[in-house]
N, C-alpha and C positions, 0 to 999 in steps of 0.2 A: 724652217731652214732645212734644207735637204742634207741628209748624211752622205759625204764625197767617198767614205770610206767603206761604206756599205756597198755602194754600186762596184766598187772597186774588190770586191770579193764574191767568192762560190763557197758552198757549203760543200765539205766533203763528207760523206756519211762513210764510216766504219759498219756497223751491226745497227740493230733494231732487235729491242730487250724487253720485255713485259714490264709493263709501268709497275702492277703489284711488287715487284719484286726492289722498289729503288727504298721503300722506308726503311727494310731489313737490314740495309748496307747501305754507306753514299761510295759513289760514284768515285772511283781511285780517279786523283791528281795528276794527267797525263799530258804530257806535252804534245801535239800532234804534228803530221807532218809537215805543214808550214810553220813550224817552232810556234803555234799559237795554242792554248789551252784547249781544251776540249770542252765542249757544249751539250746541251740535250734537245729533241724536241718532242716536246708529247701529242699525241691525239688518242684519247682516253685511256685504253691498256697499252697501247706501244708506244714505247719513245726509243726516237732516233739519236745516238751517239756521234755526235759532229765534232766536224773543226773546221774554222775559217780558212780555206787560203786564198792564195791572190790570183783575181781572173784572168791575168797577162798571163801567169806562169804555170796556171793549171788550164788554161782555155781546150779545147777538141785537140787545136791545131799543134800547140805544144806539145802536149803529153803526149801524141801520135810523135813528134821527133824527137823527146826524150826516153820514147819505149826503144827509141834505138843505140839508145848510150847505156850500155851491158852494165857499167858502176851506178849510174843511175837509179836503172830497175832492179839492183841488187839492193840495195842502198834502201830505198822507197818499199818497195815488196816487203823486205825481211821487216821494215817497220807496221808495214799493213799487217802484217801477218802477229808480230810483236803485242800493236796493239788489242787485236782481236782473241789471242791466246790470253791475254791479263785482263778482261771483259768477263769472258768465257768462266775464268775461275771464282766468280762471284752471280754471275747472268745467267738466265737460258739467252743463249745470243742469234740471230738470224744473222750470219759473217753477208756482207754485201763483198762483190764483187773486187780487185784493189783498182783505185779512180772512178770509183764511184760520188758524182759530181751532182752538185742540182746547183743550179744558177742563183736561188733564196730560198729562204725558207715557204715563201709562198708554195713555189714548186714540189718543194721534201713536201710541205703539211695537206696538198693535194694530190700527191701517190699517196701518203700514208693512209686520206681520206677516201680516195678511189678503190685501193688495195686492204682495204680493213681485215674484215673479212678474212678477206684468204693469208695475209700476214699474223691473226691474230692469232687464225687456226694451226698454221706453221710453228708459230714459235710454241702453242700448247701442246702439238707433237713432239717437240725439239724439248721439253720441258725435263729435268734431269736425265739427260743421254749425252751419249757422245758419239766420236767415229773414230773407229778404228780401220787401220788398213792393213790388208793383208795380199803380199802377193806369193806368189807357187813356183818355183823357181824349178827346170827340171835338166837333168842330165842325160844327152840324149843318149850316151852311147848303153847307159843305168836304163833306161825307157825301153829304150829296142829289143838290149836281153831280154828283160820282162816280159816282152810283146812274143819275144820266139818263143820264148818257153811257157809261158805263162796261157796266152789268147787262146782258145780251145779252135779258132779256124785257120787259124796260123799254124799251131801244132799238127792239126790234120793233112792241110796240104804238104805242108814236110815228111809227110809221113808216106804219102803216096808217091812222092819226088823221088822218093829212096827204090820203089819198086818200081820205078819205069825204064823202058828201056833209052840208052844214052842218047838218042837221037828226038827223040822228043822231052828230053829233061831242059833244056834248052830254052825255049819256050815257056814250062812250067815254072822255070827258075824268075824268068821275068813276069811273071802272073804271080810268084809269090811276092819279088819287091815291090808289086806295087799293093799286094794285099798286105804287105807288113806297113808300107805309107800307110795306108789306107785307117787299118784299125788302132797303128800311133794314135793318127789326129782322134780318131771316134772315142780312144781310152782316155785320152787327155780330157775331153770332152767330158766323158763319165766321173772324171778326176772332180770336175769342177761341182759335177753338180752333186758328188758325195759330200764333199766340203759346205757345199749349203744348206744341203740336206742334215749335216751334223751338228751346225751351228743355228739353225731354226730356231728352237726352241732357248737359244738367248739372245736372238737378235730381234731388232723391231724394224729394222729395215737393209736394203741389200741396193750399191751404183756398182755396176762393172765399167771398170774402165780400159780404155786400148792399152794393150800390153807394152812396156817401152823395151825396145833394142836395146842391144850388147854396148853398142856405142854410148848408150846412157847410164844402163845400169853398171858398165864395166867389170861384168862378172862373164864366167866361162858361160854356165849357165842359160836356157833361155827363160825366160819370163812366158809362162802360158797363162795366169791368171794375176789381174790386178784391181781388188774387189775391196769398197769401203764397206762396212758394218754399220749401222746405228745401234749402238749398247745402251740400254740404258745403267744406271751407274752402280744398280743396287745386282744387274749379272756380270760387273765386271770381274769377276776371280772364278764364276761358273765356264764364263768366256774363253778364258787365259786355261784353264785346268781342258774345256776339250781341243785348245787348239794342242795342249801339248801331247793329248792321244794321238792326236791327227798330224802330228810331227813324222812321229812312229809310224801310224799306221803307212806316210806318203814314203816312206825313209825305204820301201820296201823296193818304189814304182821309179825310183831314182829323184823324187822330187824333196825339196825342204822348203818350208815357210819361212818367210819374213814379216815379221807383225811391228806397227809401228802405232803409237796412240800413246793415251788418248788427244785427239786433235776437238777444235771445234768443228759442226758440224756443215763444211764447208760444200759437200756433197750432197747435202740432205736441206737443201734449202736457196735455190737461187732464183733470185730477184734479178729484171734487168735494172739495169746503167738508163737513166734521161741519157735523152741527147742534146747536148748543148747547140 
């Protein structure tokens, strides 16, 4: 007899965890986001963290007009995200993407069998680490002084500006603002790649991501780096102690950090989405 209920549902995967890792713990009691328990499915070392829901209300075509109901995607997300952080504290976890969908399990256990390999190798990378994020926040008018006094070609050309005659300062004067633009952006630049440079040697891996505007981050401030970590867990307090020299050191250039973690590693690991 055919199961009516079966066809009437899509798997939704959360993460993908090293199967080693499930004798040491079981699997925390979670209700998923179609209020259904949560499931496993294995193919030798990875097993996928599912939950049933229903293929009316999770189908393409839904979920595309429910990404447009703001309480919704608040509502939903903050649980994707929910569940993945309470994985995460027991798993090395592969976080999937949030609506992440496969039509049955046939489908999930033929990615997982197509994608072996390179999922298996991911999560043994992703194996005790985490992410941290960190972005560079800067003060421009704190940046600019820095730049007059500070840039050794900036200094110079002010320096000649002073002895020329008034009629061609003019001129000079607009070749300095666009030499003080100029070596802003190039110092910020140097900003970023000191900060990576300083943190090397406890990170195992580095995503830059596009900077977000004032209107998001709702600071005076602008955002010129916004850059995830992969830490693993045993440099987390090496990590924390040089970002705090690097507080100091930025504190000079007008900039301060903002450090948020540890997260799961949702940067360090993406899988696409089936398409239904």
């Amino acid at each position: 007899m055919t199961n009516t209920k079966l066809e009437t549902e899509f798997l939704y995967v959360y993460g993908i965890i090293l199967t080693e890792e499930l004798p040491t713990t079981e699997v925390p009691s979670i209700l998923g986001i179609d209020q259904k328990m949560t499931g496993l499915l294995t193919v030798k070392d990875v097993t996928a963290v599912t939950t049933s829901v229903n293929s009316n209300d999770f189908s393409q075509q839904q979920i595309e007009l429910k990404l447009k109901d703001a309480e919704w995607l608040k509502e939903k997300a903050f649980h994707h995200h929910e569940i993945i952080s309470a994985l995460h504290q027991y798993y090395t976890i592969l976080p999937m993407s949030f609506c992440t969908i496969f039509q049955n399990e046939v489908n999930l256990e033929s990615m997982l069998t197509n994608q072996y390999d390179e999922v298996l190798q991911k999560l043994l990378n992703l194996k005790d680490k985490q992410e941290w994020n960190v972005k560079m926040f800067c003060n421009a008018e704190k940046a600019l002084s820095y730049i007059i006094r500070k840039n050794p070609a900036v200094v110079e050309l002010r320096e000649k500006l002073t002895t020329m005659p008034k009629g061609k300062q003019f001129l000079m004067k607009k070749k300095l603002e666009h030499l003080i633009t100029s070596e802003v952006e190039i110092e910020q630049s140097k900003w970023w790649q000191r900060l990576n440079e300083q943190l090397s040697s406890v990170i195992a891996g580095t995503n830059l991501r596009s900077n977000w505007g004032k209107e998001v981050t709702e600071r005076k401030e602008d955002m010129i780096v916004n850059s995830d970590f992969l830490i693993g867990k045993n440099k987390t307090e090496p990590f924390l102690e040089k970002i705090k020299e690097l507080e100091k050191l930025f504190e000079a250039v007008g900039c301060s950090l903002h450090v948020t973690g540890p997260w799961p590693p949702y940067h360090f690991s993406k899988e696409d989405k089936e398409s239904l």
